[in-house]
C-alpha positions in Angstrom: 0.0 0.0 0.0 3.0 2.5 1.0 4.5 1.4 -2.5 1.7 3.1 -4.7 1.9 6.1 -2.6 5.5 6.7 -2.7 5.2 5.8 -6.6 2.3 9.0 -7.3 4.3 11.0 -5.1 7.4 10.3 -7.4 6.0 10.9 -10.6 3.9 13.4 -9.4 6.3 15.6 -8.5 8.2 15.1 -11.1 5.2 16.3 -13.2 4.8 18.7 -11.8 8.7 19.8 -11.4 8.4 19.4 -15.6 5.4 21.8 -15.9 7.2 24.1 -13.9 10.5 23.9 -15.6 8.2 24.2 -19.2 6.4 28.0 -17.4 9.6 29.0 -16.9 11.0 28.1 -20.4 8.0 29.6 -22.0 8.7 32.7 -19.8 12.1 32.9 -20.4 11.6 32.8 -24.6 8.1 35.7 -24.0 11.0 37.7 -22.7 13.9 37.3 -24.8 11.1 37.9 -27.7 9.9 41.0 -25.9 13.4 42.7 -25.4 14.6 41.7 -29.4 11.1 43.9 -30.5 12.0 46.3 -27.9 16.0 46.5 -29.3 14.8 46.6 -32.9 12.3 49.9 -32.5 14.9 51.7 -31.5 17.6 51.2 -33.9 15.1 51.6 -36.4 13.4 54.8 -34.1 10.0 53.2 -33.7 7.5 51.9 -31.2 7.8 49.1 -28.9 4.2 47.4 -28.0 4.6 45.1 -25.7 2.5 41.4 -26.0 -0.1 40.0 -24.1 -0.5 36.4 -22.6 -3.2 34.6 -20.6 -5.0 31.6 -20.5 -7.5 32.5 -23.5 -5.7 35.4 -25.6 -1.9 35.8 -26.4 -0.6 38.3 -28.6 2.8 38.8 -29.8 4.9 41.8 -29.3 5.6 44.1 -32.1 7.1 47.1 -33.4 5.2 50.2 -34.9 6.9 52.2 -37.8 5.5 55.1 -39.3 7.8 56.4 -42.1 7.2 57.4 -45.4 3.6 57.8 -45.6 2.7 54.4 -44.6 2.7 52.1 -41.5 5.1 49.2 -40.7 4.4 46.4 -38.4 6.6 43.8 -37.6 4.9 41.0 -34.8 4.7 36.7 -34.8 1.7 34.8 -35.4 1.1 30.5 -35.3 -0.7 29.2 -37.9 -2.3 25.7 -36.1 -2.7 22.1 -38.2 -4.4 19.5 -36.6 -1.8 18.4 -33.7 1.1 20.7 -34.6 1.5 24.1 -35.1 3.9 26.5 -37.0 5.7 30.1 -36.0 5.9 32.5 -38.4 7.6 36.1 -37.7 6.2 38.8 -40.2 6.5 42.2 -41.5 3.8 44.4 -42.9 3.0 47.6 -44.3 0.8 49.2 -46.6 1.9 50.6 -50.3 2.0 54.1 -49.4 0.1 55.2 -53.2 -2.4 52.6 -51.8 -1.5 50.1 -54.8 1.8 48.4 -55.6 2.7 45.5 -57.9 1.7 42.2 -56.9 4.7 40.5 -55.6 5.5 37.2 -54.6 9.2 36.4 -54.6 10.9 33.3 -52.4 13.8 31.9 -52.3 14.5 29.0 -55.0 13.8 25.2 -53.9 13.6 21.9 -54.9 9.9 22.7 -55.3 10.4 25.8 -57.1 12.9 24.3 -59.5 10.1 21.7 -60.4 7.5 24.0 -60.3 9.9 25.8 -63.3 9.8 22.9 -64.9 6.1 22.6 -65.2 5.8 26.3 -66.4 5.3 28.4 -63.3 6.3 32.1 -63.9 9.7 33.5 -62.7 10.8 36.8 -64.2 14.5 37.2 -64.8 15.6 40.7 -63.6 18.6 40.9 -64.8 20.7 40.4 -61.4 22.4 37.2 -62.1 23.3 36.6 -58.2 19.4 37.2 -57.6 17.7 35.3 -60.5 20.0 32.1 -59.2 18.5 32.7 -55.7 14.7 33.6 -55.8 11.6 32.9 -57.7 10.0 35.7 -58.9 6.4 36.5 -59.1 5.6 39.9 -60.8 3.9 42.2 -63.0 7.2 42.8 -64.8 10.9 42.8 -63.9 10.3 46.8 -64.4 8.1 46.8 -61.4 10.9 44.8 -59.2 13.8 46.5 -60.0 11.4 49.8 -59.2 10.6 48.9 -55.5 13.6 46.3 -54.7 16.8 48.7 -54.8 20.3 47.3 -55.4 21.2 47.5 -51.5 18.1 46.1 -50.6 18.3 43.3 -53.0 21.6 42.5 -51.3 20.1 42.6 -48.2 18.1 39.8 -48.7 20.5 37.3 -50.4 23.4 38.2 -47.0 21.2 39.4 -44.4 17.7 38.4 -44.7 18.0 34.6 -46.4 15.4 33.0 -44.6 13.0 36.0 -45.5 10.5 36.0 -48.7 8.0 38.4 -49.8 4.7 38.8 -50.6 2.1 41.3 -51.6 -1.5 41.7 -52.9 -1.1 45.1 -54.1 -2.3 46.5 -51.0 0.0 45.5 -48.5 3.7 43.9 -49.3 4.5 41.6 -46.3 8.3 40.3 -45.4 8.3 36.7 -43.8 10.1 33.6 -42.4 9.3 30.6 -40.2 10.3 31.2 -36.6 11.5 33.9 -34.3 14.1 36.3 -35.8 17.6 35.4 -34.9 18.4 38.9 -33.8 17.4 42.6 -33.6 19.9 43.4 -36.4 17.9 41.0 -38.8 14.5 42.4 -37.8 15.4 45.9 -38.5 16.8 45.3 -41.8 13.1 43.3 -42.5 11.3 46.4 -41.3 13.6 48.8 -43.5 13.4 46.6 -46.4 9.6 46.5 -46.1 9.2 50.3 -45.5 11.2 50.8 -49.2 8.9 48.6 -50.8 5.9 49.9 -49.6 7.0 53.8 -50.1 9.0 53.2 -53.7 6.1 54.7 -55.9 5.9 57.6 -53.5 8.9 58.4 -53.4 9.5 58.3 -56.7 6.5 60.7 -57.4 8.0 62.9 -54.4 11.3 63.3 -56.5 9.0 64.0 -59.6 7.4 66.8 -57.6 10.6 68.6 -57.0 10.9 69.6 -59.6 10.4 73.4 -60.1 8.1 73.0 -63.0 5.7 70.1 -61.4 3.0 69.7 -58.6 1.4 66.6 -56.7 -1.9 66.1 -58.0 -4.2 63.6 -58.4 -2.0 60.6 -57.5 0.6 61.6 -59.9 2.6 64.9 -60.8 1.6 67.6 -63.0 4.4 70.0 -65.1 3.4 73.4 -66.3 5.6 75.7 -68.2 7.1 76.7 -71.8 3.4 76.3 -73.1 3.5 72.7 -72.7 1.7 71.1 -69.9 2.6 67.5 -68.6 1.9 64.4 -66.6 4.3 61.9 -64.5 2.8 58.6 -63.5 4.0 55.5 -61.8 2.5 52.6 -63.5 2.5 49.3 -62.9 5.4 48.3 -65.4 7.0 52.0 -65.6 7.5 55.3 -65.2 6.1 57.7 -67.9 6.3 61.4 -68.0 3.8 62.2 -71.3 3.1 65.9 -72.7 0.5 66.9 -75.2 1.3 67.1 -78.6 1.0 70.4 -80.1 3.5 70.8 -82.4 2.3 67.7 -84.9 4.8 66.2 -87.4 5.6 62.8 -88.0 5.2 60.0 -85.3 8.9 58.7 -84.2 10.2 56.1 -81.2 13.7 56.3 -79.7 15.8 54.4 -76.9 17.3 57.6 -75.7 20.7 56.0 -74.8 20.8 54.4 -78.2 24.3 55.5 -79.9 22.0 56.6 -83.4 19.1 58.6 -81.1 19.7 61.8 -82.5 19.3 60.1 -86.2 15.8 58.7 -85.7 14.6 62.1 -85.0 12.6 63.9 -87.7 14.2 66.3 -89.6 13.5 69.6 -87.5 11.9 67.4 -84.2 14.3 69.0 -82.1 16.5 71.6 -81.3 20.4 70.8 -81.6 21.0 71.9 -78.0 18.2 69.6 -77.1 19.5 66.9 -79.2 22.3 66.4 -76.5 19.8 66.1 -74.2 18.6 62.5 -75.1 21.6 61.3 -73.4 20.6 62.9 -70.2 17.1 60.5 -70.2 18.8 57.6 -69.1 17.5 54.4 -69.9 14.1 55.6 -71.4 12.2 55.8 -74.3 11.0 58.6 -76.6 8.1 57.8 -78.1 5.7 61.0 -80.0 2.3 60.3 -82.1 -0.5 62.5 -83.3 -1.4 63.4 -79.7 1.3 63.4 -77.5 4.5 62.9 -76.6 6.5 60.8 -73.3 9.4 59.6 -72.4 8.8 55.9 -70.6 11.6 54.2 -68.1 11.3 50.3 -67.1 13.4 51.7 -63.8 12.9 54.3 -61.8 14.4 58.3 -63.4 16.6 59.9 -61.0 16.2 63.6 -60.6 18.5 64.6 -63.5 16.8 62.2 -65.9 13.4 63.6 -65.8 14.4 67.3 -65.6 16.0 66.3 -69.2 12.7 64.2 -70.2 11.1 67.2 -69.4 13.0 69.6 -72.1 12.7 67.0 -74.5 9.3 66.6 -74.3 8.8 70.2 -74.2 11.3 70.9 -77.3 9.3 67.9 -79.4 5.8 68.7 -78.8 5.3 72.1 -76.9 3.9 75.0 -79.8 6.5 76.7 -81.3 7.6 79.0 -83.7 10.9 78.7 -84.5 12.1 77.7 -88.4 11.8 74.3 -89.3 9.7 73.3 -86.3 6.7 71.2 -87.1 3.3 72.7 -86.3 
């Protein structure tokens, strides 16, 4: 009878020494979660939210940017299956234009190799090093290279390689399976979202600066010389287009091709303009009955569209000058 007794006293304890020891393990990884959120808002100067836990409702920690007109979260979440369950960490934020290329870009597999095979899309960007690494899901390669920067591009093959991305057009969400490995690599996840999400804006921003131009209406208007203009962000490029005015033949041009200046019309531009087409960058310069525009499959630096601009105003603004079409 004593034997029984000394047995459930035994294991009893010992059960409940290892749901003790488990509380405390639980307890110990809450707060090593808590104080990697809190570590990673401030090197990236945000807000630390702290989680919840009880018997019924748990939430994870997270971290609250707001940068760049739009709002970046970064938090955990389990997706349950049956007996097991799975830990994702996540970061999210909304396309700051309200709209952004639908995205879906992961890491290459076994999987992804075969799902190549069997003719699932992956757009070649033109990055060697990243076309080896990830499949890529897109509108175009235009719209990837447009939101996904050089540095941030390298970020994700050295920094972020368990990370992929994924977006509806809304929202554009960084993710991996587990807990971050360290504040460091959540921070570059939150800053890597946030130039995703704001890319479009801030390329319309830089459009804006422009002396000539003014936000409005989702995109930028220019105003001056007697020609009046539009820049846009679409989803497969950038386009600056001006009414045509000045008629003459219709014409299309790679503005960095070596023979530019010879597919103009005879008296399309002036000469100082002519040296201009240069300037563009890796656009095109296209003019019909109606208007003309200068298009780029990459984002225009400053320089490029202040010389866009001239071009566009020199090919279709009215003018009188001798030899000009009208």
């Amino acid at each position: 009878m004593i034997l029984p007794v000394v047995l459930f006293l035994v294991f009893g304890g010992l059960g409940v020494a290892f749901a003790f020891a488990l509380v405390r393990s639980e307890r110990a990884r809450r707060e090593e979660l808590a104080a990697l959120f809190a570590d990673t808002a401030h090197r990236v100067g945000a807000r630390f939210v702290p989680g919840e836990t009880g018997f019924f409702k748990s939430r994870s920690p997270s971290v609250v940017l707001n940068q760049h007109d739009t709002q970046v979260v970064a938090d955990t979440y389990v997706v349950s299956s049956g007996k097991s369950s799975t830990t994702y960490s996540r970061v999210a934020a909304a396309y700051s234009l309200d709209r952004g290329p639908v995205l879906h870009i992961r890491r290459q597999g076994a999987l992804n190799s075969l799902g190549k095979m069997l003719g699932m899309q992956d757009i070649e960007i033109g990055d060697p090093i990243f076309d080896e690494a990830y499949m890529i899901k897109a509108p175009s390669a235009g719209a990837v290279l447009r939101v996904l920067g050089d540095d941030h591009r390298l970020a994700l093959l050295h920094q972020l390689p368990g990370w992929w991305i994924k977006s509806d057009g809304v929202t554009v969400k960084l993710e991996r399976f587990g807990y971050p490995d360290s504040a460091g690599e959540l921070a570059q996840a939150m800053r890597v979202a946030t130039a995703i999400a704001s890319a479009d804006k801030r390329i319309l921003d830089l459009a804006a600066a422009h002396p000539d131009a003014r936000s409005e209406g989702g995109g930028v208007v220019f105003d001056a010389s007697g020609a009046k203009g539009r820049f846009s962000v679409e989803e497969h490029e950038c386009v600056l287009r001006v009414q045509n005015d000045q008629g003459g033949p219709p014409f299309g041009l790679d503005c960095e091709a070596p023979d530019a200046a010879e597919r103009l019309p005879e008296g399309a531009l002036e000469p100082a303009l002519i040296a201009q087409l240069a300037a563009i960058g890796e656009g095109r310069l296209v003019r019909d009955a109606h208007q003309a525009w200068v298009s780029w499959w990459v984002a225009p630096d400053a320089d490029q569209i202040e010389a866009a601009w001239r071009v566009l105003v020199g090919v279709a603004a009215p003018s009188t000058r001798v030899g000009a079409f009208r």
